[in-house]
C-alpha positions as CSV (number, residue, x, y, z in Angstrom):
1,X,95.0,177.8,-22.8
2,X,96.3,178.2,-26.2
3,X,100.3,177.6,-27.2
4,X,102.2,177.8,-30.0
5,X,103.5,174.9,-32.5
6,X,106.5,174.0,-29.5
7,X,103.7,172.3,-27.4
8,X,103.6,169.8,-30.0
9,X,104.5,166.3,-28.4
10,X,106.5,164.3,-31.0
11,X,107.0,160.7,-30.7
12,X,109.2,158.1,-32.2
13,X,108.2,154.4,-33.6
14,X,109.4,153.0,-29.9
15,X,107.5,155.6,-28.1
16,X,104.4,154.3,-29.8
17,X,105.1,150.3,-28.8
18,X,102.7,149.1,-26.4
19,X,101.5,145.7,-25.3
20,X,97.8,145.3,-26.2
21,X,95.2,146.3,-24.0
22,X,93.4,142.4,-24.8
23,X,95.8,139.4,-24.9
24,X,94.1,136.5,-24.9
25,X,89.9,137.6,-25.5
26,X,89.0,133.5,-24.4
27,X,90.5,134.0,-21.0
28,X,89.2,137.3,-20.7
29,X,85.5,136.3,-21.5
30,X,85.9,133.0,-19.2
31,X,86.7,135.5,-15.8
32,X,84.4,138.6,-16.8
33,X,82.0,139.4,-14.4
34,X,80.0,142.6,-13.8
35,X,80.2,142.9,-10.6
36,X,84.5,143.3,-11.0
37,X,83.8,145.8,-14.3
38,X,81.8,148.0,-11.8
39,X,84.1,148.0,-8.8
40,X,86.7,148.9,-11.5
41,X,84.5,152.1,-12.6
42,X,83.0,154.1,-9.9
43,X,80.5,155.9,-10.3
44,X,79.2,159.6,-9.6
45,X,78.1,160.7,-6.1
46,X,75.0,159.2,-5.5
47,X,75.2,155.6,-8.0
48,X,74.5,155.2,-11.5
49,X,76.6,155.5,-14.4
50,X,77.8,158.9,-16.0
51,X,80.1,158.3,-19.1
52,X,80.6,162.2,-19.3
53,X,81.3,161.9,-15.2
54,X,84.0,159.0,-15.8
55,X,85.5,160.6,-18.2
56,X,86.3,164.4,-17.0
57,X,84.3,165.2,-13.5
58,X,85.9,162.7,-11.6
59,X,89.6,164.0,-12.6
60,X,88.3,167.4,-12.3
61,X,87.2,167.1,-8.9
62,X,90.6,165.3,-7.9
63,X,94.3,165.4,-8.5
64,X,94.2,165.5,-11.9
65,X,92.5,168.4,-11.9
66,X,95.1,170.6,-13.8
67,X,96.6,167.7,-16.0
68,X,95.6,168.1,-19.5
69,X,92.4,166.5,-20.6
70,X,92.2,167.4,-24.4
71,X,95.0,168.8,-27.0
72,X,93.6,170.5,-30.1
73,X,95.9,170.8,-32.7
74,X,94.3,173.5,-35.5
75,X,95.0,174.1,-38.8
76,X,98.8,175.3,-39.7
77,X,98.9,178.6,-41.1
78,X,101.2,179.5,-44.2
79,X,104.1,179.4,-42.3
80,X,103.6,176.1,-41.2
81,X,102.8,177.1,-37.1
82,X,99.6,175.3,-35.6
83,X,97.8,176.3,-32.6
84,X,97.5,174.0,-30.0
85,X,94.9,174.5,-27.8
86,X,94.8,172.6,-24.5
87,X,92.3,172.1,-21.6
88,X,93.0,170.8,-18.4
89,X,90.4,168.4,-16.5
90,X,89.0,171.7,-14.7
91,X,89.1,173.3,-17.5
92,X,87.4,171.0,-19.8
93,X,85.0,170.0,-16.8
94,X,83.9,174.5,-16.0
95,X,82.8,174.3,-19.9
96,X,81.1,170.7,-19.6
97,X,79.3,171.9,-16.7
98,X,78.3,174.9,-18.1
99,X,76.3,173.6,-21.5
100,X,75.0,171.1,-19.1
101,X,73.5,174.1,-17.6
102,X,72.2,175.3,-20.7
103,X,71.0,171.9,-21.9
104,X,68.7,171.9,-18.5
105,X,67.6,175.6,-18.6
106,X,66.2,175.5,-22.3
107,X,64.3,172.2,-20.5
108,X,65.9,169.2,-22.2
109,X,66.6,166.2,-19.9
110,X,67.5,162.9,-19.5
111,X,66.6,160.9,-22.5
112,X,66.1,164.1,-25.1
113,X,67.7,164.4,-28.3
114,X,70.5,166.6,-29.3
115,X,72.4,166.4,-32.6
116,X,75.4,168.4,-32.6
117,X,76.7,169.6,-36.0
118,X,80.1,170.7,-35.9
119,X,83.5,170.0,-37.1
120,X,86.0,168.2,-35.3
121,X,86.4,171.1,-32.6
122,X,87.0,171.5,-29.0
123,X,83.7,172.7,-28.9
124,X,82.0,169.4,-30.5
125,X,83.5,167.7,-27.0
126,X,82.5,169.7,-25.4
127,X,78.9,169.7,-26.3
128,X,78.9,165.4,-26.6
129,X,80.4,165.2,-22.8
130,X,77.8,168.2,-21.8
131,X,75.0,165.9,-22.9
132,X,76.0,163.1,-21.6
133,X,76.4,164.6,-18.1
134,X,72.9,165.9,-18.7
135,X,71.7,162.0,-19.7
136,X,70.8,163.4,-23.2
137,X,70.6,161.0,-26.0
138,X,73.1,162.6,-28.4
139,X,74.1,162.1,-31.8
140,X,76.7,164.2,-33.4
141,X,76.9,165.0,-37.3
142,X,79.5,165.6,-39.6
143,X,79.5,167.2,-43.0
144,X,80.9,163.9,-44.7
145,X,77.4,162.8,-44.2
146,X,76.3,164.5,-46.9
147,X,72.8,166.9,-47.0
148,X,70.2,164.0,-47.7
149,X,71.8,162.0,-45.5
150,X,71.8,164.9,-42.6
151,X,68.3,165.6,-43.3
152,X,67.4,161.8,-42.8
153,X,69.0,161.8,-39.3
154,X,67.6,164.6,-38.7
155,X,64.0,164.3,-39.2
156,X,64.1,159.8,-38.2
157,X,65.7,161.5,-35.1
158,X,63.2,164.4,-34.0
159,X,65.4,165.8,-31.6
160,X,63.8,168.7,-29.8
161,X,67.4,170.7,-30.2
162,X,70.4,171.1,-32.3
163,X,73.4,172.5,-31.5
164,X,75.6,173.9,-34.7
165,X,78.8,175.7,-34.7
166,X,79.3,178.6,-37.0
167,X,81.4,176.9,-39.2
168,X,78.9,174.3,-40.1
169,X,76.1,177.3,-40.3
170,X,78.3,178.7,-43.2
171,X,79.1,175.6,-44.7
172,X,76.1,174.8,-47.0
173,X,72.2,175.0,-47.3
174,X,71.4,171.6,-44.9
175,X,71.0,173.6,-42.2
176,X,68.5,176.1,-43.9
177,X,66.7,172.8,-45.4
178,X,66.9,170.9,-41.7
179,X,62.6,171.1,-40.1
């Protein structure tokens, strides 16, 4: 779903005021036990833990189904309007699923490699949670990095794939450089 500049949510000093998520660390530490972390976080049908799952399947699957999951703002055009795009937890979760899908059918699994070179795009979440539902090890890139720096991860890292918007394709000669 993609609006206008009006979907814009616009917040005052006030709005922003909120009690810290970690008071007192001390007290914290003295009562933490696993066993209360892990009844506070369930996990995916069948056990185990699933970041990708806790993040967006679970909400999917539920309630919160059409609630927004992630707002892209884009870049402002001359006159000043930015596109917003915005994905609800089924939306977000139909487009996980579905690079999961294509993460498992080029026949990389749990504990593969994938380096994701992108720019700061819906589709660079995408691609992270995607992974991470898959249980792939993955590692995303940024152009700040620099090309001898992206070549070093690159080759240290061996990943079997990479997954590169077009953006970062057009951007420079790394990616005709990368082995």
């Amino acid at each position: 779903m993609t609006t206008s500049s009006d979907a814009v949510i616009r917040k005052t000093a006030d709005d922003l005021r909120v009690p810290p998520n970690l008071s007192d660390y001390e007290a914290t530490c003295a009562r933490f036990t696993w066993d209360e972390a892990a009844a506070q976080m369930p996990g995916p049908p069948g056990g185990g833990c699933n970041i990708a799952w806790s993040a967006v399947d679970r909400h999917a699957d539920g309630p919160l189904r059409d609630r927004p999951a992630l707002r892209f703002l884009g870049a402002g055009d001359a006159t000043g309007r930015i596109d917003v795009t915005e994905l609800s937890y089924g939306d977000l979760a139909d487009r996980v699923r579905r690079f999961t899908r294509v993460l498992r059918d080029l026949g990389i699994g749990k504990g593969d490699r994938l380096f994701v070179f992108s720019g700061r795009i819906p589709e660079l979440y995408i691609a992270v949670l995607g992974a991470l539902r898959n249980g792939t090890v993955v590692t995303p890139l940024f152009s700040a990095f620099g090309p001898e720096p992206l070549l070093t991860r690159l080759e240290l890292g061996s990943a079997p794939i990479r997954g590169c918007s077009s953006w970062a394709r057009t951007s420079g000669d790394t990616a005709a450089r990368t082995p």
